[in-house]
TIDOMI-132298 format. One record per atom (N, C-alpha, C): x, y, z; residue number from 1; atom name. Coordinates in pm, 1 decimal. Layout:
<recs>
X|Y|Z|NUM|CA
...
</recs>
This chain:
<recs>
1378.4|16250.4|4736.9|1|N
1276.4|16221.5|4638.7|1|CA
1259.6|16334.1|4538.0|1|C
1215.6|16485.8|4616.9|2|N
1282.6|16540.4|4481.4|2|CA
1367.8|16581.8|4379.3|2|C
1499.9|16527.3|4441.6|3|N
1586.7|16496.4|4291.2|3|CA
1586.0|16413.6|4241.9|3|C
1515.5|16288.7|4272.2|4|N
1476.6|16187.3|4184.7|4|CA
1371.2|16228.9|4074.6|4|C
1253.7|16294.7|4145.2|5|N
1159.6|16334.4|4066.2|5|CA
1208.5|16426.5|3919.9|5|C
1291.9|16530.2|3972.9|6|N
1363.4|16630.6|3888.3|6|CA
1490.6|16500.3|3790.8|6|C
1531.4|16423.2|3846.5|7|N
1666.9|16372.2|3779.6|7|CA
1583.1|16266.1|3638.4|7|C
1422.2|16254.7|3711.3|8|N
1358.3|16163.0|3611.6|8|CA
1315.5|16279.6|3518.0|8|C
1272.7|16390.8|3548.9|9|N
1222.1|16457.0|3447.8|9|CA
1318.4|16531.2|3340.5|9|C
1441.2|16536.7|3374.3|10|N
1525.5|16581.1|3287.8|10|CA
1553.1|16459.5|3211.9|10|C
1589.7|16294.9|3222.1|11|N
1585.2|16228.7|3179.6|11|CA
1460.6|16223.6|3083.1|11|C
1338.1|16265.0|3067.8|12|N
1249.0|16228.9|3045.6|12|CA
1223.0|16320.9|2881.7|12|C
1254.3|16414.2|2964.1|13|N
1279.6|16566.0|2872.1|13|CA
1407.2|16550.7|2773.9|13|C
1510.4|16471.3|2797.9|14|N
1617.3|16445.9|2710.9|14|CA
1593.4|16350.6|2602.0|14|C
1495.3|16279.2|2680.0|15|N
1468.1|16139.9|2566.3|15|CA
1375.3|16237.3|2502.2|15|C
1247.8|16285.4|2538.6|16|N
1205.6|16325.9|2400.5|16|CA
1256.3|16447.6|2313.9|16|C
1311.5|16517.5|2409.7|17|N
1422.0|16625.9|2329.7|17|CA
1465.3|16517.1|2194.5|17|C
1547.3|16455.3|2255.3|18|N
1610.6|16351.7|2134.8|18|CA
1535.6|16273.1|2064.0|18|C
1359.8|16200.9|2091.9|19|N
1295.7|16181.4|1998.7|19|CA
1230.7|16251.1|1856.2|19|C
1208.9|16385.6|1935.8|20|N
1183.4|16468.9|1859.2|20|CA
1298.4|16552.9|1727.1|20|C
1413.1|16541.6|1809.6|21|N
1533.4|16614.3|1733.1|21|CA
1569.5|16452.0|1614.9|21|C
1525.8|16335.8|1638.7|22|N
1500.5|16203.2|1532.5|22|CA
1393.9|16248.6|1450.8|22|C
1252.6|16256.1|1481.4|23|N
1143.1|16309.2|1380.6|23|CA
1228.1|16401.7|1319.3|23|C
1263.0|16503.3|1360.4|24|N
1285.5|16643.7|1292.0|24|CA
1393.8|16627.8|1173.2|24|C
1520.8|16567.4|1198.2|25|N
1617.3|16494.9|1120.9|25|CA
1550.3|16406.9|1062.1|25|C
1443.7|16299.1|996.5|26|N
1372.3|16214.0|959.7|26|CA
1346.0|16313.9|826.1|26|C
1234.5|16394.0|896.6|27|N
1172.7|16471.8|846.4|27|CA
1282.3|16574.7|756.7|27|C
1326.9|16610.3|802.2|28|N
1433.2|16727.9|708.9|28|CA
1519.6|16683.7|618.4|28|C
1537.3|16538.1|640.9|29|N
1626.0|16447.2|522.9|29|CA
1515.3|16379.3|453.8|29|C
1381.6|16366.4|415.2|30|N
1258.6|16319.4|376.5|30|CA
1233.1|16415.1|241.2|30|C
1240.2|16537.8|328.8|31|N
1196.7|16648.3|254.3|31|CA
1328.8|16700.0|129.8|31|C
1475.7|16685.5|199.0|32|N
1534.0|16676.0|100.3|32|CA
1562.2|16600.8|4.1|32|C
1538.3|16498.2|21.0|33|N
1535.0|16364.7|-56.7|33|CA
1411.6|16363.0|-189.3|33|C
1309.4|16425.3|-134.7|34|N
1172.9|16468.7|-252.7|34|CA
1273.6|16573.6|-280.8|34|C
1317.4|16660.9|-245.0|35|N
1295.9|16815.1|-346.4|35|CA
1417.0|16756.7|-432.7|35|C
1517.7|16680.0|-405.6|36|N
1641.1|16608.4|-438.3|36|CA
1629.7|16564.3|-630.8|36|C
1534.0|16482.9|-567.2|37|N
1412.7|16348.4|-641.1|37|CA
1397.3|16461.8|-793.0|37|C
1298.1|16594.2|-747.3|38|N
1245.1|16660.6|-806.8|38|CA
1377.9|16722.0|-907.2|38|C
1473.3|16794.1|-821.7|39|N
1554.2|16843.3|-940.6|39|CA
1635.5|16765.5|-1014.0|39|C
1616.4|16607.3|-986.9|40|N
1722.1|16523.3|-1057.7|40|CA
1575.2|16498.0|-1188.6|40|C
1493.2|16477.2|-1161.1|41|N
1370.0|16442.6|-1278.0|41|CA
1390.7|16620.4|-1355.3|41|C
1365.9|16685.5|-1346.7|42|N
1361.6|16800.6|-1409.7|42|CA
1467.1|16856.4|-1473.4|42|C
1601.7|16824.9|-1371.7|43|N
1718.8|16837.5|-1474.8|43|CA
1688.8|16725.1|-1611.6|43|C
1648.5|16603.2|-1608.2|44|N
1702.6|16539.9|-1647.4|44|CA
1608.8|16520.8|-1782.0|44|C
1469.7|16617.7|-1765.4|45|N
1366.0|16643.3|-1840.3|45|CA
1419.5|16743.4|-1905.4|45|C
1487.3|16809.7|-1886.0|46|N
1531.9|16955.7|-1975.9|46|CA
1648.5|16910.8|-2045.0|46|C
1743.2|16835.8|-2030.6|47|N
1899.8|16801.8|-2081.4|47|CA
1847.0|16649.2|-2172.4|47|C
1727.5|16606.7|-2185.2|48|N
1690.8|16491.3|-2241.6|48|CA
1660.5|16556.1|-2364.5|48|C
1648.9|16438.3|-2435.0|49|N
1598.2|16482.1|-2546.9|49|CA
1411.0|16496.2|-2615.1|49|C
1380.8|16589.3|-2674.3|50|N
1254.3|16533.1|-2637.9|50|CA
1214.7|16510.0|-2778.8|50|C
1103.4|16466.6|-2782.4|51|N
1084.2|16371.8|-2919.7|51|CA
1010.3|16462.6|-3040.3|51|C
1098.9|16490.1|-3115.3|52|N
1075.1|16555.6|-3224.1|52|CA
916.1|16555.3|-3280.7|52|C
866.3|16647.9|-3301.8|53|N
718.2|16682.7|-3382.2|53|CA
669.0|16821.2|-3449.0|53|C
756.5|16930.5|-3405.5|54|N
703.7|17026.0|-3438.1|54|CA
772.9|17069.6|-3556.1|54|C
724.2|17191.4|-3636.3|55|N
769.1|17214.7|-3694.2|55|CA
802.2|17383.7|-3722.4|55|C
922.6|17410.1|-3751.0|56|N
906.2|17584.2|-3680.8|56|CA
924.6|17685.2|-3788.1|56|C
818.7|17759.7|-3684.5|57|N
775.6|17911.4|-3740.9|57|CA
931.9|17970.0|-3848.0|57|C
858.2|18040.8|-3913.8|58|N
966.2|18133.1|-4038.9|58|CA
994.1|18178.9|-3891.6|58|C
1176.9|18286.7|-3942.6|59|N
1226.5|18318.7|-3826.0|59|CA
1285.2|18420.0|-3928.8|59|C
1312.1|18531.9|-3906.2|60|N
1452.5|18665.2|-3928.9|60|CA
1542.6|18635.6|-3868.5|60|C
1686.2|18689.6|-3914.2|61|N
1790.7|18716.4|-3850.5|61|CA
1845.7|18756.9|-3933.7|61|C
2000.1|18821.4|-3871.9|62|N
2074.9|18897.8|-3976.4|62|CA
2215.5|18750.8|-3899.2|62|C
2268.6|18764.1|-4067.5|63|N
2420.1|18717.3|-4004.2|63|CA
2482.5|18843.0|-3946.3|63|C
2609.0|18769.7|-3853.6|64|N
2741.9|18871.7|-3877.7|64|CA
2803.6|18977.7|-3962.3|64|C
2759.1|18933.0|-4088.3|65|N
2822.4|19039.6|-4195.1|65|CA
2698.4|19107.9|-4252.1|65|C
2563.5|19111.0|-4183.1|66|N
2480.9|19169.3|-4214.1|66|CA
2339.3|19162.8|-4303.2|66|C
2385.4|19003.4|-4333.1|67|N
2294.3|18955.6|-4464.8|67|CA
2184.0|18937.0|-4388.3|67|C
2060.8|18923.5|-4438.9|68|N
1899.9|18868.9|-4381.3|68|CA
1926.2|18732.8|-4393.0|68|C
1873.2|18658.0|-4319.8|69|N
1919.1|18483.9|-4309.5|69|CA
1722.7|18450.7|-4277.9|69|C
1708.1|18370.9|-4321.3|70|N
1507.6|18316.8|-4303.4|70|CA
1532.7|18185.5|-4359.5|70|C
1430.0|18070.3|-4333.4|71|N
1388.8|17959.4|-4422.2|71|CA
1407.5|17966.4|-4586.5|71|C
1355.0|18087.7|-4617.5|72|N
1367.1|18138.9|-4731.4|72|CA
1524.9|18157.7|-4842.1|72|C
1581.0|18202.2|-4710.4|73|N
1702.0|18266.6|-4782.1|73|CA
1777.9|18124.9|-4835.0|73|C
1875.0|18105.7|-4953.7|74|N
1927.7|18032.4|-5010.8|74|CA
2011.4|17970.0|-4958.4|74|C
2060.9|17973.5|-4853.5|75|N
2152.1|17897.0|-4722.8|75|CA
2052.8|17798.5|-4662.4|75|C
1928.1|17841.2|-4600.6|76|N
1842.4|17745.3|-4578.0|76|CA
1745.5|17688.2|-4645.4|76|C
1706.4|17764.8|-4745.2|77|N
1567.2|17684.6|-4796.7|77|CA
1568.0|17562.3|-4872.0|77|C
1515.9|17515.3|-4801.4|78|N
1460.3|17333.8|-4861.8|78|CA
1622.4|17253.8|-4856.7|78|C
1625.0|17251.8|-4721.0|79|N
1770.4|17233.8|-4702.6|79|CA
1782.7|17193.3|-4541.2|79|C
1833.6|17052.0|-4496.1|80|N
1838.7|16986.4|-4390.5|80|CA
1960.7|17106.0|-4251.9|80|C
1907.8|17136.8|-4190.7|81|N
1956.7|17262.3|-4144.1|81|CA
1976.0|17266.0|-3954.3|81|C
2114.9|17231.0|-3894.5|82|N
2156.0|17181.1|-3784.0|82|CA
2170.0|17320.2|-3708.2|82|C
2070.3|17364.3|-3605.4|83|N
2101.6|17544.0|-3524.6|83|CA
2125.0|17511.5|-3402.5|83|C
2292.8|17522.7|-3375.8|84|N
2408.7|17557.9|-3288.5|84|CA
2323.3|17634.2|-3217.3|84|C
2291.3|17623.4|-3041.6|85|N
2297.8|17750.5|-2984.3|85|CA
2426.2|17734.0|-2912.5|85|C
2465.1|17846.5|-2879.0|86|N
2607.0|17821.9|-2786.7|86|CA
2666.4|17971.9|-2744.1|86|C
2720.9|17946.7|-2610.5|87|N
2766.0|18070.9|-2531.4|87|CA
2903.5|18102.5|-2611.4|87|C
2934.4|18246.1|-2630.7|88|N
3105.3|18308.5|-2627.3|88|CA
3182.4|18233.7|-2549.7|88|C
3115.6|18239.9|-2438.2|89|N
3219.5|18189.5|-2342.6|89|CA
3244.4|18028.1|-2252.1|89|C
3125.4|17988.6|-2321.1|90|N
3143.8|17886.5|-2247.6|90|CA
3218.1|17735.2|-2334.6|90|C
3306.0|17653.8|-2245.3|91|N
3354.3|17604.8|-2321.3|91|CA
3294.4|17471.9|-2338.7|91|C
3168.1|17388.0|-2315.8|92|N
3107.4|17301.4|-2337.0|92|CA
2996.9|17327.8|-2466.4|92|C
2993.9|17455.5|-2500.5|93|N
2915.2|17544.4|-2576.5|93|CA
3049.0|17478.7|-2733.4|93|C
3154.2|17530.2|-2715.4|94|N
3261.7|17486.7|-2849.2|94|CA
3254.2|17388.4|-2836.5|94|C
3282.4|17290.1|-2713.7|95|N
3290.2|17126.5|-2784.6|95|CA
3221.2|17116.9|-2853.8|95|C
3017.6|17153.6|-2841.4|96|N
2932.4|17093.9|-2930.5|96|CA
2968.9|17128.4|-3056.3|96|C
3008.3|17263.2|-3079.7|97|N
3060.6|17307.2|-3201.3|97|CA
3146.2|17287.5|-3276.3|97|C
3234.9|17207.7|-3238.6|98|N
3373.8|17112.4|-3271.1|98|CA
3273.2|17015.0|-3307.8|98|C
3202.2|16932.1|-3243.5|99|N
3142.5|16850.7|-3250.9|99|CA
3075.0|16824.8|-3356.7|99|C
2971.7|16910.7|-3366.1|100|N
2878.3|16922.2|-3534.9|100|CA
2950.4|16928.6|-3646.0|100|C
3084.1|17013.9|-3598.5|101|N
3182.2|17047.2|-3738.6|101|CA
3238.0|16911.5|-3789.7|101|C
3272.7|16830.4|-3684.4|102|N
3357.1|16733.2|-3708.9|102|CA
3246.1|16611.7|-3793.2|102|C
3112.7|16666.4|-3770.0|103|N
3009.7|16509.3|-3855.0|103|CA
2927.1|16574.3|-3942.3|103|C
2989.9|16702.3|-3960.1|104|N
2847.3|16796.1|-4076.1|104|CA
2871.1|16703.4|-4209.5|104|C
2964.1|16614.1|-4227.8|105|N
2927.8|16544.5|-4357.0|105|CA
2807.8|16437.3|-4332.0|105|C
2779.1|16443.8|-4212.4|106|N
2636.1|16375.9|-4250.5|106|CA
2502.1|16420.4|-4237.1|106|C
2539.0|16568.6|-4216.0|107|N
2351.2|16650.8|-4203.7|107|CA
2376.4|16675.7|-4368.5|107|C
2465.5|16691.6|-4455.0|108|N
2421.0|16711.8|-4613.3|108|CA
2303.8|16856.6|-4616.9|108|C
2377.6|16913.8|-4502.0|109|N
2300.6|17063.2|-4554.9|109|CA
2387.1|17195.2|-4505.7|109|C
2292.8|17271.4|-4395.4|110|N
2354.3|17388.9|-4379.1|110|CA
2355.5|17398.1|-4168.1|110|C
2450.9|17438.7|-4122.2|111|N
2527.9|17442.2|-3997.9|111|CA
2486.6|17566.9|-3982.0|111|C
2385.6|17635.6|-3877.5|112|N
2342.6|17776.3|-3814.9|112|CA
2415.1|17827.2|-3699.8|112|C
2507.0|17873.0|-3633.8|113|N
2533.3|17894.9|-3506.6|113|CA
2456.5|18024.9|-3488.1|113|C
2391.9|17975.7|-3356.9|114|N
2348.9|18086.3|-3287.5|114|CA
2419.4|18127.5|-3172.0|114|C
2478.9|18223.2|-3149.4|115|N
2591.3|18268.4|-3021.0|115|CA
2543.5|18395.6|-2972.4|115|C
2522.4|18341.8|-2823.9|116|N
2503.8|18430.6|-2737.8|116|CA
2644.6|18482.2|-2680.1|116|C
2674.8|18645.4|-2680.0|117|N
2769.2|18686.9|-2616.0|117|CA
2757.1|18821.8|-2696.4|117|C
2858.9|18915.7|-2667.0|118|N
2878.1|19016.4|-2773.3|118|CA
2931.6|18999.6|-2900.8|118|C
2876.7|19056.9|-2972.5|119|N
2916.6|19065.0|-3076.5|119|CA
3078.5|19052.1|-3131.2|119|C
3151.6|19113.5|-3064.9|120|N
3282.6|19099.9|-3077.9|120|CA
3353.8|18977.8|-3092.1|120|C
3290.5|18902.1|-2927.0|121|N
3334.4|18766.9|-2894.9|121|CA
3214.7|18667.0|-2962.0|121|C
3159.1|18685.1|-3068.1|122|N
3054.8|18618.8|-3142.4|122|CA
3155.6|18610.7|-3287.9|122|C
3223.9|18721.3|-3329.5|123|N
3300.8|18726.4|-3395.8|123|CA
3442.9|18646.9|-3415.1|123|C
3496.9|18688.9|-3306.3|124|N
3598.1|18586.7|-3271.6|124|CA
3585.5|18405.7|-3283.0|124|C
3487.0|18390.7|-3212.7|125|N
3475.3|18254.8|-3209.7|125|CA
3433.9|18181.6|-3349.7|125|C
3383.4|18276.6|-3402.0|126|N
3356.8|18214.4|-3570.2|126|CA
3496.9|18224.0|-3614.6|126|C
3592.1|18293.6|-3610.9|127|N
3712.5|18353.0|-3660.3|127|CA
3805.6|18143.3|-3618.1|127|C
3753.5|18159.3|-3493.8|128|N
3868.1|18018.8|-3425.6|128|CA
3771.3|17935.0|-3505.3|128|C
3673.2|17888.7|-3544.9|129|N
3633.5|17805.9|-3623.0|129|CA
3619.9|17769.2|-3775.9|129|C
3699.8|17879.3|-3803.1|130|N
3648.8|17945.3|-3949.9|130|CA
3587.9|17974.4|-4024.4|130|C
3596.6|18103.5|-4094.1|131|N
3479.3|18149.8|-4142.2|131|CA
3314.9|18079.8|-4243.4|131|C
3434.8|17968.1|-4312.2|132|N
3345.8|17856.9|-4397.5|132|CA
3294.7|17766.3|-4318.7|132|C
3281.5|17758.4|-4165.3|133|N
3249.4|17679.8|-4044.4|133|CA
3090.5|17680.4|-4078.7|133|C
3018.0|17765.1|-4084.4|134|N
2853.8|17798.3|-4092.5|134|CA
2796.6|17921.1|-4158.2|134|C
2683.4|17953.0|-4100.1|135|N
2627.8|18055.1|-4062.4|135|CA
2650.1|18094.8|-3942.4|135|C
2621.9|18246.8|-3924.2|136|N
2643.5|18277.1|-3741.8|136|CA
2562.4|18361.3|-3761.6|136|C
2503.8|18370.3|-3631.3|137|N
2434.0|18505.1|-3608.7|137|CA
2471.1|18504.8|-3456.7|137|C
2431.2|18640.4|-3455.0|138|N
2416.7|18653.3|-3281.6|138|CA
2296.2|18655.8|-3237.6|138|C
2291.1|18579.5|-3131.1|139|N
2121.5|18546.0|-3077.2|139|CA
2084.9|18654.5|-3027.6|139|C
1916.7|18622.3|-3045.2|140|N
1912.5|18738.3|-2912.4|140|CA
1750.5|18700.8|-2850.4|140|C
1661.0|18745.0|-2819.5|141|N
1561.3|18671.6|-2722.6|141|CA
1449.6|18660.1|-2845.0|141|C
1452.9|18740.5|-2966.7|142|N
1364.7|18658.4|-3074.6|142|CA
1395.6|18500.4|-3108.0|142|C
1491.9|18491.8|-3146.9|143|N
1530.7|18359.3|-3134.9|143|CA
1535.6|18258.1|-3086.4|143|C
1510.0|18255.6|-2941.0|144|N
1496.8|18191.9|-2853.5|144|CA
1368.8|18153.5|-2822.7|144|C
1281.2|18255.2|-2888.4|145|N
1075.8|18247.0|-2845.1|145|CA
1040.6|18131.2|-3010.3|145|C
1131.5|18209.2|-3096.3|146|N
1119.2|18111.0|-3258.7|146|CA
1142.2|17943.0|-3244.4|146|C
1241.9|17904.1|-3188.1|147|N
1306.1|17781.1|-3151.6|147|CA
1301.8|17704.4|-3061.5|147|C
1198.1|17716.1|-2940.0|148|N
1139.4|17688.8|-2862.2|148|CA
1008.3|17601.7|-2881.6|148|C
949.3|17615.6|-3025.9|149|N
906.4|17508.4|-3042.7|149|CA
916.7|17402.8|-3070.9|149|C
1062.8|17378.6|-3089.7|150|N
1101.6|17245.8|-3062.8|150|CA
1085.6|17158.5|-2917.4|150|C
1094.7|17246.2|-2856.2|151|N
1042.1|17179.7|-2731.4|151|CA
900.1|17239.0|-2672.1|151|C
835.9|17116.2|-2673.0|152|N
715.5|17155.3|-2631.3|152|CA
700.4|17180.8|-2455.1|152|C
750.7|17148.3|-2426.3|153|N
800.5|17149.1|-2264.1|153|CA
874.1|17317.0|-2276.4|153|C
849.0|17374.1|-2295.0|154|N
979.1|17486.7|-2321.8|154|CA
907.1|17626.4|-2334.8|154|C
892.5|17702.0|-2311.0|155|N
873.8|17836.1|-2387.6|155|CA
997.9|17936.7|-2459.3|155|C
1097.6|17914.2|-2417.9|156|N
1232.9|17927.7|-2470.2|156|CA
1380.3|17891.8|-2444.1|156|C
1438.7|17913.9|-2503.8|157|N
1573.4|17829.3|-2534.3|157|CA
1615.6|17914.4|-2445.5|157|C
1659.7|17844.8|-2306.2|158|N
1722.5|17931.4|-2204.6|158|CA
1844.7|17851.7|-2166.4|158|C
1966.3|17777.7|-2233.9|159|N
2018.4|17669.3|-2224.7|159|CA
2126.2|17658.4|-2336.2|159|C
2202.6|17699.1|-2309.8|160|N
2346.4|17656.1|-2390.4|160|CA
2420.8|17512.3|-2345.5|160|C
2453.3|17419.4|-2401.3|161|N
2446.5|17457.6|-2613.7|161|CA
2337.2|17368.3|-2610.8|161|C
2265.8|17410.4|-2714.0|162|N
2124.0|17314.6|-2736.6|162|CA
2165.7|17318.4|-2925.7|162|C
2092.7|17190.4|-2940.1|163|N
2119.5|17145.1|-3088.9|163|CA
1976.7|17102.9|-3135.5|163|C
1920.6|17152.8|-3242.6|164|N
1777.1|17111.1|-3356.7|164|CA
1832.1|17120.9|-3462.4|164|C
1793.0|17006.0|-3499.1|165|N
1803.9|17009.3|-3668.5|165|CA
1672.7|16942.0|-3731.6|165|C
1661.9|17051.2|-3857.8|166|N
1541.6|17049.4|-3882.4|166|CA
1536.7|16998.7|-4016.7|166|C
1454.8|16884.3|-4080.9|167|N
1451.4|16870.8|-4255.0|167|CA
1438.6|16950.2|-4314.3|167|C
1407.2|16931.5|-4474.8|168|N
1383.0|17042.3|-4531.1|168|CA
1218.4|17111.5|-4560.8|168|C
1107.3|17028.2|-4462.7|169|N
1010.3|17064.9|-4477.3|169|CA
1001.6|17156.5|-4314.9|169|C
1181.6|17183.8|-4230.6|170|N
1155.4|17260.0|-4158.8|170|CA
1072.6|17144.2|-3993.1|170|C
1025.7|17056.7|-4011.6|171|N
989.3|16965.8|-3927.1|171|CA
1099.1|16903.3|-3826.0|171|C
1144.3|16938.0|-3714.0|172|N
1228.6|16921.6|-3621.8|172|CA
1237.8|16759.6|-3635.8|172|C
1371.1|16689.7|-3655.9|173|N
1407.1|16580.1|-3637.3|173|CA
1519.9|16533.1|-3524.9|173|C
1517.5|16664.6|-3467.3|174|N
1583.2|16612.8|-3326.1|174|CA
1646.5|16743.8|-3239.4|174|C
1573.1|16758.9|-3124.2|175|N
1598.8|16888.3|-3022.9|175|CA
1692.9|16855.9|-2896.3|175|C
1775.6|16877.1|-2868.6|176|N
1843.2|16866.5|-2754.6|176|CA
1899.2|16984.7|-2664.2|176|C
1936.7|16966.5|-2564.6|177|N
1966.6|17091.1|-2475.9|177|CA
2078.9|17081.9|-2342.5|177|C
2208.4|17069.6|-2358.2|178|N
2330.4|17026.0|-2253.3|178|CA
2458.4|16901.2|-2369.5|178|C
2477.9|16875.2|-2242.4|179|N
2581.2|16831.8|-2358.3|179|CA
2565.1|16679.5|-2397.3|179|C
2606.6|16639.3|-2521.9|180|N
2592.7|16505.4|-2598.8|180|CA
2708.2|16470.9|-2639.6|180|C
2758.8|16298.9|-2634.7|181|N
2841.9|16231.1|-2678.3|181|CA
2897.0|16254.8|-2806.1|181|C
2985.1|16260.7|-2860.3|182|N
3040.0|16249.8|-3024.7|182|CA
2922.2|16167.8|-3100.3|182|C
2870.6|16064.9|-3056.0|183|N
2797.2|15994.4|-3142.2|183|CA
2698.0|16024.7|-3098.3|183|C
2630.5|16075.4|-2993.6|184|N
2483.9|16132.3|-3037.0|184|CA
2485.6|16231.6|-3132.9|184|C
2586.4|16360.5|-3140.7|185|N
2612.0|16445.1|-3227.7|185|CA
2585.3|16431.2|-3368.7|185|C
2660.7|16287.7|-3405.5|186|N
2701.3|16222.7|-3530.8|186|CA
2547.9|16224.1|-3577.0|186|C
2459.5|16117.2|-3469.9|187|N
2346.4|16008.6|-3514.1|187|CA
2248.9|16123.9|-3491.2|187|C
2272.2|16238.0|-3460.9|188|N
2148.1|16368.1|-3451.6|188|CA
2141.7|16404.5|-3623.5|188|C
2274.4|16474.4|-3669.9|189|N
2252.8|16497.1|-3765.5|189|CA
2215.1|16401.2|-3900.3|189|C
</recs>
């Protein structure tokens, strides 16, 4: 009788061992499934587009070759104006940039790249695109606090390649951030 007693209690102890090790697996695939949930909505809130309203602050910068570049300056002012952000190095960063190049006949204004990387390789990559490709500057974290009001969800442009183009009253007509089809590209500008 008492190895029956003992043979029931290990039986007894196995089943809920194993009920419990079910809750726990329940539970731990529950919980990944929300946090899952969460980064597929949030990716998908940041790489969306969000709906144009703002309109943005005067900004400084210097090009590449040193010039002062602003709303003001004669490249942009009162002038429908498409700002490239995009990595040196990354190469989903050039498609977009291939991309804009290939439909800038329909923004009818002025093409900004903003490139994050060194200077060198900020250089270069304007060089593979050619020099009559845009404007360039090299970014840097002013830029990113300036252009950020395009997204109101945003405090800054932390996200290569992101694309705004703005009218000429400067009023954002379309902010994006990851990558876009040839024809969203087209139908942005």
């Amino acid at each position: 009788a008492p190895c029956q007693a003992a043979n029931a209690f290990v039986a007894s102890a196995a089943y809920i061992g194993t009920e419990r090790k079910a809750i726990m697996t329940f539970k731990t695939t529950l919980v990944t499934l929300v946090l899952l949930a969460g980064c597929i909505v949030g990716y998908a809130a940041l790489g969306a587009e969000d709906k144009p309203s703002a309109t943005l602050p005067s900004f400084q910068g210097k090009e590449l070759d040193g010039n002062e570049l602003s709303f003001e300056s004669k490249e942009l002012a009162s002038r429908r104006v498409a700002f490239v952000f995009l990595s040196s190095w990354s190469a989903l960063s050039q498609k977009q940039a291939r991309q804009v190049l290939a439909s800038r006949g329909k923004l009818g204004g002025t093409i900004v790249f903003v490139c994050v990387g060194p200077e060198r390789h900020v250089r270069d990559l304007r060089e593979q695109f050619g020099r009559d490709s845009g404007v360039w500057l090299e970014a840097d974290s002013k830029h990113a606090s300036v252009f950020s009001a395009a997204f109101p969800s945003s405090k800054k442009i932390d996200r290569t390649p992101t694309l705004i183009v703005v009218n000429e009253a400067r009023k954002v007509v379309h902010a994006s951030s990851g990558e876009l089809s040839d024809d969203a590209v087209a139908k942005a500008l």
